[in-house]
C-alpha positions, 0 to 999 in steps of 0.5 A: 625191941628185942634183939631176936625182934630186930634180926627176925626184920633184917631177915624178913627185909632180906627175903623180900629184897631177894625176890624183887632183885634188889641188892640193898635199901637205903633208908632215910626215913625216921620211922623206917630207921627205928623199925629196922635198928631200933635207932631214935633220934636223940633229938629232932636234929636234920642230921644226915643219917641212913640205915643201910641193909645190904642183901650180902653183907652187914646191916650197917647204921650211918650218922654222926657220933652222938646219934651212933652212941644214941643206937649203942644204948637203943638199937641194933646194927652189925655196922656202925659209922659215925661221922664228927659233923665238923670238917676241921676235925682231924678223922681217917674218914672224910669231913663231910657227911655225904663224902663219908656215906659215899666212901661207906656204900663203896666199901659194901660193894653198893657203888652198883646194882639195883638200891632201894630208897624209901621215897614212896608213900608216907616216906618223909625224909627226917634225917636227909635233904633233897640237896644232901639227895642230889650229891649223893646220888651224882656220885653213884652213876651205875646204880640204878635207884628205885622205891623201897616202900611199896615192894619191900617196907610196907610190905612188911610193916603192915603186917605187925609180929607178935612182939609189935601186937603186944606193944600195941595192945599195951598202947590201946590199953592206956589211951583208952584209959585217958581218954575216959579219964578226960570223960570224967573231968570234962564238965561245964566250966573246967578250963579245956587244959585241964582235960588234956593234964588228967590224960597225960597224968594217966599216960605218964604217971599211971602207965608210963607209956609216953616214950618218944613224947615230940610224936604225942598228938592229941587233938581236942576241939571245941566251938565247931572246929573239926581239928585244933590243939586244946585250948585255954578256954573254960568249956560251956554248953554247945561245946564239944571235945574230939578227942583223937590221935593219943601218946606213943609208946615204944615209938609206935602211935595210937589213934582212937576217938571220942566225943564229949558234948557239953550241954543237956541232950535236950539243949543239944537237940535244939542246937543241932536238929536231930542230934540224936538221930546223928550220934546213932547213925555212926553208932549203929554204922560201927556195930554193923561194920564189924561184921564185914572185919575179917581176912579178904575183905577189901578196903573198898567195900569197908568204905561203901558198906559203912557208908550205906549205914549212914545214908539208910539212917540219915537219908539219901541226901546224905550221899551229897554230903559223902561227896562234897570236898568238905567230908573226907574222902577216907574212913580208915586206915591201918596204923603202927609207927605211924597214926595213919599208914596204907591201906587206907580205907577209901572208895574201890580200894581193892587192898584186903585186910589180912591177919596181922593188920592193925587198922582203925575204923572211923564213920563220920556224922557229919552235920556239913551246913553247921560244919560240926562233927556230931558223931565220929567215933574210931575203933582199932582192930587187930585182924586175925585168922578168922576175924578181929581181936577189938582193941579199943573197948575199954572207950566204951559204946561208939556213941558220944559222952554228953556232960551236963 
């Protein structure tokens, strides 16, 4: 990013610290370390690493020398410390990551105070352990630790900049791209493989967005499953692929869906009764969903809303399979450094949506009996002042591609 990007988040971070009295964060979370230093790890090692923003004092980056390097080339910090990760090396620093991190928040004043640490909601810790945690920790008896998520990071990660928006389309843009590539080339008899290597030649040869390549999920399915890794399998008919999920770019992650059918609609129609009637209750519930997109709309009437849809095309029995442990209990989310981060889109969720949001909308019909997915697509959306700017048209309707 931009180093006006990267110094606009430290600002940010330090006004909202500010107002919730808190003197620093801590932040052990992968994800968190690449929005506020830019910092990617250079490969996915458990080396000990934390990026640190005092409300008084540099922002300061901690881990061990080839990952400092790796922020060097990459990211941001006033602040740089690396340890050698041997202990017989002879450093002025001590040997041992955890004593050396000690001797860091001393030297910034943090040995008291109010910290906080990302340990809330989708806050997985990529580069620190529990044991590492505890050490720590028992070294700092007067500060007082509390979580950075939800007063402070998502505060702000859920609300994308400019810088991010563009980032974002760009992503939008050549996953759509893909995935109608993948449309193209899925037929009766092409190996399942072979669909997923006409994306990737799309992502990385035309687009050449895949940046951090080990966060790339791409779920495609066949043979009644509602989530697998494509296979070595020669697709035939009554198969479907459920394409989901999509490359990274720039470390943000894109989650879109289609599905491909494989089969003559009439021989889909005999597989599966009332096929049809299922591939256009999600069709019409994510048309008429779009309405209600717009500031001030709350998670929890995006959920009921859509679901109305459904039950006034499928039946009130349908409300049975909404319920059931089987269907999933969120139609949507927001997404950005992550496929899925909060709001989530559930029932009586009272969050609103508000300018800056990227969020996906995704309205199953559900064939619960047959366990199948019949129609399942997912939109993104970036919310604006008055509504929403739609960034997954190029997917074309929300209705599924049937290849025969």
């Amino acid at each position: 990013m931009p180093k006006d990007e990267w110094q606009g988040r430290i600002n940010k971070a330090k006004g909202l610290m500010k107002a919730e009295g808190i003197d620093a964060l801590i932040l052990f979370n992968r994800k968190n370390q690449a929005y506020y230093f830019g910092w990617v790890k250079p490969y996915p090692y458990v080396y000990p690493a934390a990026g640190i923003v005092p409300q008084d004092g540099p922002s300061t980056f901690f881990t061990e020398v080839l990952g400092i390097n790796n922020l060097g080339l990459k990211g941001y910090a006033e602040n740089a410390v690396g340890f050698r990760g041997d202990p017989r090396a002879p450093t002025p620093s001590a040997p041992e990551p955890i004593e050396a991190l000690s001797e860091l928040i001393k030297e910034l004043g943090l040995e008291k105070g109010t910290i906080a640490v990302d340990k809330g909601q989708f806050s997985w810790w990529d580069t620190f352990t529990l044991a590492e945690w505890e050490k720590l920790t028992s070294y700092f008896p007067k500060i007082k630790w509390v979580d950075a998520m939800d007063k402070v990071v998502w505060t702000q990660r859920m609300i994308k900049t400019p810088w991010e928006q563009d980032v974002i389309r760009k992503l939008m843009y050549a996953t759509a791209k893909g995935y109608m590539k993948a449309v193209q080339v899925a037929s009766p008899g092409v190996n399942e493989k072979d669909v997923f290597y006409a994306m990737m030649d799309v992502w990385m040869k035309e687009e050449r967005i895949v940046d951090s390549i080990y966060d790339m999920r791409v779920l495609q399915t066949s043979r009644n499953v509602a989530t697998a890794f494509y296979e070595d399998h020669i697709l035939e008919e009554g198969d479907y692929i459920f394409l989901d999920g999509g490359p990274s770019y720039k470390e943000y992650m894109a989650d879109m869906q289609r599905q491909i059918w494989i089969g003559h609609p009439d021989k889909l129609e005999k597989l599966y009764p009332g096929f049809r009637k299922w591939v256009a209750a999600a069709e019409i519930a994510h048309i008429e969903i779009e309405d209600l997109l717009k500031p001030g709309t709350t998670m929890g009437a995006l959920w009921q809303k859509g679901h109305e849809i459904l039950v006034r095309y499928l039946g009130d029995w349908y409300w049975d399979v909404i319920r059931s442990n089987q269907y999933i209990g969120w139609v949507g989310h927001c997404q950005g450094l992550y496929y899925h981060e909060p709001p989530y889109v559930v029932e009586n969720e009272t969050e609103v949506l508000k300018p800056g949001m990227v969020m996906c909308l995704e309205l199953p019909a559900l064939n619960l009996e047959k366990k199948v997915w019949i129609n399942m697509p997912e939109n993104v959306y970036l919310i604006t002042d008055s509504g929403f700017e739609p960034l997954t048209d190029m997917l074309g309707p929300n209705g599924v591609y049937t290849k025969y």
